[in-house]
C-alpha positions as CSV (number, residue, x, y, z in Angstrom):
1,X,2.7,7.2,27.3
2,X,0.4,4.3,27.9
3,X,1.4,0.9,26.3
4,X,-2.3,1.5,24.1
5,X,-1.2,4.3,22.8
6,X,2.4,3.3,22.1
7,X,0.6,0.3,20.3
8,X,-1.2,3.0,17.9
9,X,1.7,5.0,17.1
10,X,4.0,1.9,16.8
11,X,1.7,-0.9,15.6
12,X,4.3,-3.3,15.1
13,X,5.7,-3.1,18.8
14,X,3.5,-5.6,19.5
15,X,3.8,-6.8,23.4
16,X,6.8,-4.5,23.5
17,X,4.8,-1.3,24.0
18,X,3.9,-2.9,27.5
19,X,8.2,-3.0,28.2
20,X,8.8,0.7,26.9
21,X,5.7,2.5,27.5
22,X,6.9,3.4,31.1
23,X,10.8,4.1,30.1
24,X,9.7,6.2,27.0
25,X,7.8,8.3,29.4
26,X,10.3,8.8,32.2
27,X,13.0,9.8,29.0
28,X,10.3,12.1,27.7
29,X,10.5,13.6,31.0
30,X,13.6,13.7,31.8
31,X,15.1,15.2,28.2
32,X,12.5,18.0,27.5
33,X,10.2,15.9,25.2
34,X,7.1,16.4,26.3
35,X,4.8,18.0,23.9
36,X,3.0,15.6,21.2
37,X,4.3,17.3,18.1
38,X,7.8,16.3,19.5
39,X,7.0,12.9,20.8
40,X,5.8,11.8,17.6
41,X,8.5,12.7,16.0
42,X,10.8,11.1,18.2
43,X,8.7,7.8,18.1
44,X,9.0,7.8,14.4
45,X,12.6,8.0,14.7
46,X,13.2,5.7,17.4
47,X,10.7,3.0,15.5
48,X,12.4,3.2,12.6
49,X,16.0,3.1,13.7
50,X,15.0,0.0,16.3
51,X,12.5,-2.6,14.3
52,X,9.7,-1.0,16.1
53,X,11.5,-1.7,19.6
54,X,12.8,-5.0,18.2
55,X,16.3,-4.3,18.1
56,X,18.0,-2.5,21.1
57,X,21.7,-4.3,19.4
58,X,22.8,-3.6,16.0
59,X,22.1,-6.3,13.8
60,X,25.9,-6.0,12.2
61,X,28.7,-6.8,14.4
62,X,30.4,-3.8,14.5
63,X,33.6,-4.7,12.6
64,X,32.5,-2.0,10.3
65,X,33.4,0.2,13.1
66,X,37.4,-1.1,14.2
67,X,39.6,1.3,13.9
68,X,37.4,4.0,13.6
69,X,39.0,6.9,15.5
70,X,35.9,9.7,14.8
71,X,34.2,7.5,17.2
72,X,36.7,7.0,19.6
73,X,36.8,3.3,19.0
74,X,41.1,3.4,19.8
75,X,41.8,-0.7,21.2
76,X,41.3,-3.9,19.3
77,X,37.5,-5.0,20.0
78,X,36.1,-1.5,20.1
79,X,34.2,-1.8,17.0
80,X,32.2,-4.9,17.8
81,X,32.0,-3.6,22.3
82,X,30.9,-0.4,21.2
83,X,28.4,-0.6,17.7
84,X,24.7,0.6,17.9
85,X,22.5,-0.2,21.0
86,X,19.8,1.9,22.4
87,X,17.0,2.8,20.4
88,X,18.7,5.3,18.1
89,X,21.9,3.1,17.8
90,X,24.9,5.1,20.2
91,X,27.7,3.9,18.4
92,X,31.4,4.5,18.8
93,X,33.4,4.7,22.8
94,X,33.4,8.2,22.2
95,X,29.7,8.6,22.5
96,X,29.2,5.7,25.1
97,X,31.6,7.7,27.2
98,X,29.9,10.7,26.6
99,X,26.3,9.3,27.2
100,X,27.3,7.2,29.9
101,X,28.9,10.3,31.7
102,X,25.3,11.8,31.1
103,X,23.1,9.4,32.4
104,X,25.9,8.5,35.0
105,X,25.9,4.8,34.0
106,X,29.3,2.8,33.2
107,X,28.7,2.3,29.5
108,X,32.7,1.7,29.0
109,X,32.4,-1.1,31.0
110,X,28.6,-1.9,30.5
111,X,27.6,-1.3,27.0
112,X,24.9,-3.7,27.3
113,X,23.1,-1.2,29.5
114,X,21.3,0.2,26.3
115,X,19.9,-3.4,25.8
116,X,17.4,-3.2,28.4
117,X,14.5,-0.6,27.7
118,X,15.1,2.1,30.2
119,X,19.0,2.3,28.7
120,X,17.8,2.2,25.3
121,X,14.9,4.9,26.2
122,X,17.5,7.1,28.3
123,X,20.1,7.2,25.4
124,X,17.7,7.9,23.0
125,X,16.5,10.8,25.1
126,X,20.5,11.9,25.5
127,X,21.0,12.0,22.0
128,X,18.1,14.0,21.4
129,X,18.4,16.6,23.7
130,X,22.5,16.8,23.2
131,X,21.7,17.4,19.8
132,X,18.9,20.2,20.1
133,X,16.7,17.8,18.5
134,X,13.3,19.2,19.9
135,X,14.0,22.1,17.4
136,X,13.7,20.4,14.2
137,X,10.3,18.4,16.1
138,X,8.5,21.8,17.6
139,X,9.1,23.3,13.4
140,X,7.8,19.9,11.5
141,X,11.9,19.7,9.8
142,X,11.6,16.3,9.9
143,X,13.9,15.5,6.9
144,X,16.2,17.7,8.8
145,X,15.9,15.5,12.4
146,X,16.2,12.5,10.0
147,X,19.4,13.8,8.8
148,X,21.2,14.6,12.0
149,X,20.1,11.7,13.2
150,X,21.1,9.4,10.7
151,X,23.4,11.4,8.9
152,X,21.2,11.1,5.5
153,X,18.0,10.4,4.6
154,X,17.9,6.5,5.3
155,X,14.5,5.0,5.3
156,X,13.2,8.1,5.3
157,X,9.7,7.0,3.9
158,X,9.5,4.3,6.5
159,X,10.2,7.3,9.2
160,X,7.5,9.4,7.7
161,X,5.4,6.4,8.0
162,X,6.1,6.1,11.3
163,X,6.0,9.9,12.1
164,X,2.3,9.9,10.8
165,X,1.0,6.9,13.1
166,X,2.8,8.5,15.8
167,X,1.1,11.9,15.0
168,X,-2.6,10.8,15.0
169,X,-2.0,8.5,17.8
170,X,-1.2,11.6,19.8
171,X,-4.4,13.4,18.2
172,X,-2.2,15.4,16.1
């Protein structure tokens, strides 16, 4: 993935293409996606769910997410330590834990790894393979991949959006 052509399938990345071009490509690698039918899809998704590589933190503070046993989040502070990073938004202890054991990163102690581009690309990557994503990709379900992704069909018109940029980018 160049930073040109991540500028095409994500015009708004602006300057940031030149940051994530060369992690996007090593998490391509590295978690199976390495076909243009399924990079475009995950491009779309990854634009949408980040600001087109604007937003590597949740905007919300993660209070929303105290408590919140399903995702592991068990002390006082959880919530806000562990709420989306990375550019598909790992949220919950449960799933840092679990990515960070995957990547072999302290994410328990180092959430903030998923800030920085090559953390936010690996996770992405992580989530994506962990969750036999490239199988919704390689058959065009793309409201499907929206759905595990997001769990619904949030901004699904802006992910289609994104998904068709991405697609004739990569001369699909």
């Amino acid at each position: 993935m160049t930073p040109a052509t991540l500028a095409l399938a994500v015009p708004y990345a602006g300057p940031r293409a030149g940051q994530f071009a060369a992690p996007l490509t090593e998490a391509f690698l590295e978690f199976g996606i390495t076909t243009p039918q399924r990079q475009a899809a995950f491009l779309a998704q990854v634009a949408h769910e980040s600001g087109s590589f604007r937003y590597t933190l949740e905007l919300a503070d993660g209070r929303g997410y105290e408590g919140r046993a399903d995702l592991g989040n068990n002390q006082p502070g959880d919530g806000p330590r562990y709420r989306g990073r990375g550019l598909l938004q790992i949220t919950g202890k449960a799933n840092y834990r679990d990515c960070g054991d995957a990547l072999h990163i302290d994410l328990i102690g180092h959430p903030e790894l998923l800030e920085a581009p090559l953390g936010a690309c690996r996770s992405a990557g992580w989530y994506w393979q962990a969750h036999r994503l490239n199988e919704y990709a390689d058959s065009d379900r793309f409201g499907t991949l929206t759905k595990a992704i997001n769990g619904g069909f949030n901004g699904l018109d802006d992910r289609i959006t994104h998904w068709l940029k991405a697609r004739k980018a990569l001369g699909l």
